[in-house]
N, C-alpha and C positions, 0 to 999 in steps of 0.2 A: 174062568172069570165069574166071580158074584155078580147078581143081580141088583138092584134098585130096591127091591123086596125084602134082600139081605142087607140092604143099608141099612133100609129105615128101622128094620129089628135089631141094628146092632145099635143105632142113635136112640132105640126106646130105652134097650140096654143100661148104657151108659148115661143116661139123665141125671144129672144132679152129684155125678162122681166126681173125683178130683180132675181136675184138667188134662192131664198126663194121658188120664185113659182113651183121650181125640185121638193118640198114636196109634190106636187098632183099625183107624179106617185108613190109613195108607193101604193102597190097592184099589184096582176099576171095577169100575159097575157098569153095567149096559144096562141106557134108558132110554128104551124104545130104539130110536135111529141115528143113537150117538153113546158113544160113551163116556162115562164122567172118572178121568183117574187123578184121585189123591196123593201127590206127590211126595210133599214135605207137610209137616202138619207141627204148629207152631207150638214153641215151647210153653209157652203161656199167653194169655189174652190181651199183655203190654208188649208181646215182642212183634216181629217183620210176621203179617200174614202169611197162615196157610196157603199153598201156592197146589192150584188144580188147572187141567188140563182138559178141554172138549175135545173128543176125535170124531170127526165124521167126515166118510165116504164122500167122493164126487157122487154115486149113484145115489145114496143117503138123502144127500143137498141137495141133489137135482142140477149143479154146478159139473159142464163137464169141464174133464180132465184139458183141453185145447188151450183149459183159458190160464193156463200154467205151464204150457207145452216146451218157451223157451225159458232161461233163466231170467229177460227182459220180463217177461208176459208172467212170471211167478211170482218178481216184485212188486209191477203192480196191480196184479191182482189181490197179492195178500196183503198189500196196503191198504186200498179198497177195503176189504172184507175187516182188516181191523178197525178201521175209523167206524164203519157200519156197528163192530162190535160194542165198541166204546160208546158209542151214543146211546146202546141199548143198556149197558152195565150202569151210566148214570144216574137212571131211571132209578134202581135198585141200591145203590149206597147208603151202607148204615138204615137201612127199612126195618131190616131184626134190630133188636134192642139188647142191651148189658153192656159189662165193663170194658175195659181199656179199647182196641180195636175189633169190638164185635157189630159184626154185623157189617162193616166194609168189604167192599167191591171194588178191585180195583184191574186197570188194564192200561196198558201204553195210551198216551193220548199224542197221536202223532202231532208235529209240527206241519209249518209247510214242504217239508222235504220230505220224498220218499226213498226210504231206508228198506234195507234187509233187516227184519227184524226177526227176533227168536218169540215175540208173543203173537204170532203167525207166521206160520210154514206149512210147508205142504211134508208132510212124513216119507220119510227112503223110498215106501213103497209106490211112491208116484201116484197116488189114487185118494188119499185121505189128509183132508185140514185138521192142522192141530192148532187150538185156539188157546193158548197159556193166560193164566190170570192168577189172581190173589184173592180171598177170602177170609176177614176175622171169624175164626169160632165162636160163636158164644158163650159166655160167661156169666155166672153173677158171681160178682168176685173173683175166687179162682176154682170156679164150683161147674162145671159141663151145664148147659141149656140147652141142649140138644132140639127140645122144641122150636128153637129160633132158628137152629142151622135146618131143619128140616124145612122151614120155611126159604131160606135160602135156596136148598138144594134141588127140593122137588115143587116149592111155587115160581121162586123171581126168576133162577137159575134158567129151566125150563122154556121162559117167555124171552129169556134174552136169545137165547140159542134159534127160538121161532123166528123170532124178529129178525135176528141177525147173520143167519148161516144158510137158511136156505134159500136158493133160485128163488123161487115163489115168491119170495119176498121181500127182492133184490128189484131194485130200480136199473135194466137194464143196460140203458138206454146210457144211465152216467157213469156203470160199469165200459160196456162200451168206450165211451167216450175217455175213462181214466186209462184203457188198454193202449188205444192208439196215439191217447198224449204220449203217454212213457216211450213209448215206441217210434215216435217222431223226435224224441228229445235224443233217445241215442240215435236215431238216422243222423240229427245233424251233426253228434259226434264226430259220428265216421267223415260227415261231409267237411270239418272242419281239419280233420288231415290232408282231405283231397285237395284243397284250397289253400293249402300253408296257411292255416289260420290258427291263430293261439286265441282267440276269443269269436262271440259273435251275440250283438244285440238288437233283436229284433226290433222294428218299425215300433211304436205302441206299449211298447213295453212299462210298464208303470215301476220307477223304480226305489224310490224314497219308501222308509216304510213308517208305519202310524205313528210309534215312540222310537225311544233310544232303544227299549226293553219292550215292543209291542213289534213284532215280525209280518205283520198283516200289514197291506199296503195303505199308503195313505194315499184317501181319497181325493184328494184337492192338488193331487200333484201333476207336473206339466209330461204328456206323455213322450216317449222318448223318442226321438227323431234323428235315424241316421245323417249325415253331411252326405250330399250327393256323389265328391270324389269318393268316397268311402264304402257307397251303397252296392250292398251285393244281392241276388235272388236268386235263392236257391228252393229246390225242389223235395219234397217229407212224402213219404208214402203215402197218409194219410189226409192232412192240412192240405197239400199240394204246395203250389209257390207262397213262400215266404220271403221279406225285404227286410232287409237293417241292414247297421254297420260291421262291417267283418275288422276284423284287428289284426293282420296280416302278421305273421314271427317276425321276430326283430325288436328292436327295442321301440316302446311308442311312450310318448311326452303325454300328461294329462296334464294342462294346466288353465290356469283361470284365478279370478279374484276367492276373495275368502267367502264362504257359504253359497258358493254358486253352483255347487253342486258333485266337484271331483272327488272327494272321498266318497259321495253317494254311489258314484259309478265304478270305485275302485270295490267300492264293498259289494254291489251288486254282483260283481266279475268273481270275488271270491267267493261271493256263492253258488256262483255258476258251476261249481264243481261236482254240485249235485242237482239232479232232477227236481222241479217242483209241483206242485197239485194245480189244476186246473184255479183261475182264479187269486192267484201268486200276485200277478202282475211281471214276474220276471219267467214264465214260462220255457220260454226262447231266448232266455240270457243263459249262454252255454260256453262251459268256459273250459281248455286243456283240464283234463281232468286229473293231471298230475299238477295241477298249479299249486305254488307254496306261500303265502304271506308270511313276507321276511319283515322282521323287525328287531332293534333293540331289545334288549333281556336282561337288564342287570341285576346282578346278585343269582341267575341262572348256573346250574352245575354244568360244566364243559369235560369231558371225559376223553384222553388221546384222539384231539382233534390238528390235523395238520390245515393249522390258519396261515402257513406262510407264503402263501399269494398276497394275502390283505395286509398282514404286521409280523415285522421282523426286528432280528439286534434289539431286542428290550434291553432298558439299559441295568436289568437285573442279571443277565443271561440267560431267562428263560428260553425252551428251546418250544419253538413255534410252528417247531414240524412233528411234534407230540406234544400239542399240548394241553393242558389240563388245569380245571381251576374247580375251587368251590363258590366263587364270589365273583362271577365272570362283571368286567363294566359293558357298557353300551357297544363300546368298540368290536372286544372281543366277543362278545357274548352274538353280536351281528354277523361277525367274519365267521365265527362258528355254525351261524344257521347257513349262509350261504354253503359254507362246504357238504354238513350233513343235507342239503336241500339237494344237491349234487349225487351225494352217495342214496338218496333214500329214489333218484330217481326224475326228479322235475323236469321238466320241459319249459317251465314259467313259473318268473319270479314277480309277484306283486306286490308295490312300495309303495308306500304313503312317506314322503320327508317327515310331516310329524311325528310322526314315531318310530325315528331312525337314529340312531348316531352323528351329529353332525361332521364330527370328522371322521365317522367312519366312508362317508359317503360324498364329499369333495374337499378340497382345497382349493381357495382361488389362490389368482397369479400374486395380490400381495403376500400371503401368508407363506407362499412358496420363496418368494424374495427373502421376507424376514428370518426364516425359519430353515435352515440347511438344511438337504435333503439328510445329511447324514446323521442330521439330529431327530428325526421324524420316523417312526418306527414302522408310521400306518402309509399303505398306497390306500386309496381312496378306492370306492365302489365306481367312482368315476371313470378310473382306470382299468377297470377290469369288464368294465360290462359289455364291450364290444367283443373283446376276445372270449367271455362265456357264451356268446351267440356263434362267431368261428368259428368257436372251436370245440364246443360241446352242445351248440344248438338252442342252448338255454335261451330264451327268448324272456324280456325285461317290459313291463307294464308299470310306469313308474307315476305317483302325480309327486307333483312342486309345485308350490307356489310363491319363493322366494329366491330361490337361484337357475339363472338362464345356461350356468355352464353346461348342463346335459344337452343342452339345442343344438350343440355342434356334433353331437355322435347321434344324435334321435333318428329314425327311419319315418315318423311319425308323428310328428306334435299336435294335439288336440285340444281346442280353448271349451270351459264348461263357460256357458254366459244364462243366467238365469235359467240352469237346468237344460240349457237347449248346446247343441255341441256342433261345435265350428270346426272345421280342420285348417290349423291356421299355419302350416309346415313353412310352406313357400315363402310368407311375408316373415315368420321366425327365422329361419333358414337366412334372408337377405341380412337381418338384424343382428344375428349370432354374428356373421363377415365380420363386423365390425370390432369384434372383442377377440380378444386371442384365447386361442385353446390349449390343455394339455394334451399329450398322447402318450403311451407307455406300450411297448410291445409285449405281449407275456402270451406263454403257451396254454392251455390249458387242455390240448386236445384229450392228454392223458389222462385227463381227470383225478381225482383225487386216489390218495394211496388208498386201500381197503385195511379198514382195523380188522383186529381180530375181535374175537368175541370178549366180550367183557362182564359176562350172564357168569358172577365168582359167587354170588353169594349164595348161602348152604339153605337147605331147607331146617325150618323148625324142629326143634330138641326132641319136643313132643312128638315128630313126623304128622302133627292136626294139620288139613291145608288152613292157609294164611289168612285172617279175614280180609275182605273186598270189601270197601266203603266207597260210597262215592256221594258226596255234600253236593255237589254242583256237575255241571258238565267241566267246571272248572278244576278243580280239586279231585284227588284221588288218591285213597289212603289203603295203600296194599302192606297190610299185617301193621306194623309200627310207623312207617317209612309215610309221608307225604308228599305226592307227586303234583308240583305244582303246573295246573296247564291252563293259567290262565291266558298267555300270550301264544298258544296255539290255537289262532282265531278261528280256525275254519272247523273245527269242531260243531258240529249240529244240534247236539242232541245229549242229554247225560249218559243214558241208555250206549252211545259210543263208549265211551268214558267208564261206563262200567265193564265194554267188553273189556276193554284194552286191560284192566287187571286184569281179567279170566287169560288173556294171553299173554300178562308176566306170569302167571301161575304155570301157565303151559309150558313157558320155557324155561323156568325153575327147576318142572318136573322134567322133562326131555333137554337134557343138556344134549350139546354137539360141540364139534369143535371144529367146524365152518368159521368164517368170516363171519360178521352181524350182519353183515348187509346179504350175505348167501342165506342166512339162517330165515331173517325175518321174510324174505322173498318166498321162500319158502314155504316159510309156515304161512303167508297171505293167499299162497296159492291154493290151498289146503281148503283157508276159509273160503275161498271161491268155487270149488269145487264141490265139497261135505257139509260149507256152511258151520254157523257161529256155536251149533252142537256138535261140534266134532272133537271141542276144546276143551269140553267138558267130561270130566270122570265121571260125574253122576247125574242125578238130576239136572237137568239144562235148567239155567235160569230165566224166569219168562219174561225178562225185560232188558236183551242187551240189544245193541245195532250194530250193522257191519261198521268200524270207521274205514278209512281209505288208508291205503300205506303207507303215506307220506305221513298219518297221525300216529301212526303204529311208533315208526323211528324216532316221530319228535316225542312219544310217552317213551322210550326206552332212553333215549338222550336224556333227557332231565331225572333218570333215576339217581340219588344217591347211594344206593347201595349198589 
C-alpha cells in the first residue's frame, strides 16, 4: 500500500498534464489512522465525480465495534455516522477552485428515514468504517491542478474525517440516543405481530408535514391522539411504555370530510414502513412492513398477470388469466397491482379512493340494476376485500370520502375531524343497516398462480455493462429503456432507485430459471445478508439504499423490456 507521501509526489508529478493523467492515482494511501483509496477517477472535469473511499478501524476511531454488533445497531449507527459526515463535507464544497466540477464534495445527505446505505458500512471484516464519497479533480480546463486537489486531499479532506469519524468527537450522548430509537422502532415491529396489528400510531405523534415537497414536520400541526376504544400500551426496551392507536388486521374505514386530515394519516402509515430519525414527528408511526400503496396506473406496462379475480369475459377475448398489456387503464392497471402486491408478498394493502379506479373499486345497487352482471367485466375491489383478509391474511387500510358501501364489510371505521380521530364504527355500523349491501364469495386462499421468469432480455452487443441513470427517485433509465416509478409511492429516497438498476443489472448478468417471485426472494435475501455491495462487480457505488422487496417487484413489473 502507498503512502500519503507518495501521493503528494505523484500530484507534484502530474501538475498541469492533460486530465487523463488523475487515472494513475487509482490505489490507497495510508494517512495516518485511515486510509484514503481512489476508486474511479473521472474522465474529465465536466463528467460524474471522482469517487474515493475513507477506511478506518473501530480501534482507529476510537468507535467500538458493539455499536454495530447486530444488523439493527449497524443501520443505525452508520446513519448516524453519515449525517455527522455530511455536515462536515459541506463545510468543504467547491473551496478548491477550476473548471467544470472541480473542487466538489459530495456525500449522501440522508432524509428523514433511516436507510442501509452503501456511502456507510462497516467492511466484511467487522472492525473497519468505510465512508464513500465524490470529489471533482481539478482542472483549469482540461489541464490537472493538482495544487487544488492537494488542498482537498491533505487540507479539507483531513478535517472532515477529524470532525466526523472519530469517538472523540462524536456527541455521545445523541449517538446513544439514535441506537436505542432504531432499536425500539423495530421492538415495536415485532410487538405489532404479537397484537395482530397492521399498524400503530403513537399518542403525540406529529403527522402533517411542512410542504407538499418539504418532509420535515409541520410545526403548527394538531398532535395526534389515539380514540380511547382504539388505545393500546405497549412496552420498548428502551422508551418503556408507549400509548397510541393500534390498527388491529382486518379491513379499517378512514373517513371524514375533505381536508380534515385522512390522506395525512394514510400517508403517514405508508411511511411507516420505514424507520425514522429522532425529531420526525412520526417516530412511532410503525407500519407492517410489507405494506403496499395500491393505486391506479394508466398507460402502466402489465406483463402475464392473472387479474381474473378483478375482470373477466373482456368483450375482446382477451384472456385475463395471462394477461398483458402495454397501455394498461385505471382498472386493469389497479387489479394488476393488487395481484403482483400478493405475489411480491403484502400483508397490507393502502388506499386512498382518490387515486383509485372508480369502478375498479365499487359498484352501487343502481348501476348493478342498469348494467347486467353479464355485461360488466369488472368485480369490484369491494368484493374482494374481505376474502383477501380470509383467505390470504391481506389486511386493507382504506380512506373514502364519498361512498358508504365499504361500511358494511369494515372491521373498523375511523372519522378524521379537524386532524383529531374519532372511532366512529358503531354509529356507522347502525347507518350502513339501512342501505343494502353487495356480497360475492370468492376463494383466494391459493393465491395467485406464480409466473415464471420474464428476465428475456440479452445483454449488450458490446458485452459494456448498461448504463444506470437515475433523474429522480422517480425515474430510472437502465441502458435505453425508461423505468417509470413515479406511482411507486413508498419509495424514500433516489439513492433506492438507483440500487434497484444495479439489481436489473444483476439479474441480467445471473439469469436463472426460478419463478420471479423465487428469484427476486432470493436475490433480497442475499442483499440482507452481504448487503447492497454484493450486487456489484466492481467498484461499489457510493450512493445506493437498500429499497424493500415489495419496490424491487414493483421496478421489475413496469419494465418494458
Amino acid at each position: 500500500m502507498k503512502t500519503s507521501t507518495n501521493l503528494e509526489s505523484m500530484l507534484r508529478d502530474m501538475d498541469r498534464k492533460s486530465y487523463p493523467a488523475y487515472k494513475a492515482l487509482r490505489g490507497s494511501y495510508r494517512f495516518g489512522t485511515y486510509i484514503l483509496s481512489v476508486d474511479h477517477v473521472q474522465g474529465d472535469p465536466f463528467a460524474a465525480p471522482s469517487r474515493l473511499t475513507v477506511h478506518i478501524t473501530d480501534k482507529a476511531s476510537g468507535f467500538s465495534s458493539e455499536l454495530w454488533s447486530s444488523p439493527d445497531r449497524k443501520t443505525a449507527f452508520c446513519d448516524f455516522l453519515l449525517r455527522q459526515f455530511a455536515v462536515a463535507v459541506r463545510k468543504y464544497s467547491f473551496q478548491a477552485k477550476g473548471s467544470g466540477k472541480s473542487g466538489a464534495l459530495f456525500t449522501t445527505q440522508p432524509g428523514q428515514e433511516v436507510l442501509s446505505r452503501t456511502a456507510c458500512t462497516i467492511d466484511r471484516d467487522g472492525h473497519t468504517i468505510l465512508m464513500r464519497f465524490e470529489a471533482g479533480f481539478p482542472a483549469n480546463g482540461r489541464t490537472i491542478n493538482s495544487r487544488e486537489l492537494h488542498k482537498i486531499l491533505f487540507d479539507y479532506l483531513p478535517s472532515v474525517v477529524s470532525d466526523s469519524l472519530y469517538s472523540k468527537h462524536t456527541d455521545q450522548k445523541a449517538l446513544q440516543a439514535a441506537l436505542e430509537l432504531y432499536e425500539d422502532q423495530q421492538a415495536l415491529r415485532v410487538l405489532l405481530s404479537e397484537h395482530e396489528l397492521a399498524a400503530f400510531v403513537a399518542d403525540g405523534a406529529i403527522l402533517p408535514r411542512k410542504t407538499g415537497v418539504a418532509n420535515t414536520p409541520l410545526k403548527e400541526a394538531v398532535p395526534f391522539r389515539s380514540p380511547d376504544s382504539m388505545r393500546l400500551t405497549l412496552s420498548l426496551p428502551h422508551r418503556g411504555k408507549i400509548s397510541g392507536m393500534g390498527i388491529r388486521k382486518g379491513i379499517t374505514l378512514i373517513v371524514g370530510g375533505g381536508y380534515h386530515g385522512k390522506s395525512t394519516l394514510l400517508k403517514a402509515l405508508e411511511a411507516g414502513v420505514y424507520n425514522h430519525i429522532a425529531g420526525d414527528g412520526r417516530e412511532f408511526v410503525i407500519t407492517d412492513s410489507t405494506a403496499v400503496k395500491l393505486r391506479a396506473e394508466e398507460g402502466r406496462i402489465v406483463k402475464r398477470v392473472d387479474i381474473s379475480p378483478f375482470i373477466n369475459h373482456l368483450p375482446n377475448g382477451k384472456d385475463t388469466g395471462c394477461f398483458s398489456t402495454e397501455d394498461a387503464s385505471g382498472s386493469t392497471s389497479q387489479a394488476a397491482g393488487v395481484m403482483e402486491g400478493i405475489e411480491a408478498g403484502t400483508k397490507l394493502f393502502l388506499i386512498d379512493e382518490d387515486t383509485c379506479a372508480t369502478n375498479f373499486m365499487v359498484r352501487d345497487a343502481l348501476m348493478q340494476r342498469v348494467i347486467a352482471p353479464d355485461k360488466e367485466p369488472i368485480t369490484p375491489f369491494l368484493d374482494r376485500i374481505r376474502p383477501l383478509f380470509s383467505g390470504l391474511g391481506i389486511s386493507t387500510i382504506l380512506v373514502v370520502g364519498s361512498s358508504g358501501a365499504f361500511f358494511h364489510i369494515a372491521d373498523r371505521i375511523i372519522q378524521m375531524d379537524s386532524y383529531r380521530t374519532v372511532d366512529i364504527t358503531e354509529e356507522a355500523k347502525k347507518e350502513a343497516a339501512h342501505f343494502p349491501s353487495s356480497s360475492s364469495e370468492f376463494d383466494f386462499s391459493g393465491g395467485p398462480a406464480p409466473r415464471t421468469l420474464r428476465f428475456s432480455f440479452k445483454r449488450r452487443e458490446d458485452n459494456r455493462s448498461p448504463k444506470i441513470r437515475v433523474q429522480s427517485k422517480d425515474v430510472l433509465t437502465y441502458d435505453r429503456e425508461t423505468i417509470d416509478l413515479r406511482y411507486v409511492e413508498q419509495l424514500a429516497d433516489e439513492e433506492q432507485t438507483r440500487a434497484l438498476g444495479y439489481l436489473l443489472q444483476y439479474l441480467v448478468e445471473h439469469p436463472q430459471s426460478a419463478s420471479m417471485a423465487e428469484q427476486l426472494t432470493f436475490l433480497y435475501q442475499k442483499l440482507l445478508t452481504e448487503g447492497l455491495e454484493s450486487i456489484v462487480s466492481s467498484d461499489c457505488p457510493p450512493f445506493m439504499a437498500l429499497p424493500r422487496l415489495q419496490e424491487v417487484f414493483a421496478c421489475v413489473n413496469r419494465c418494458r423490456f
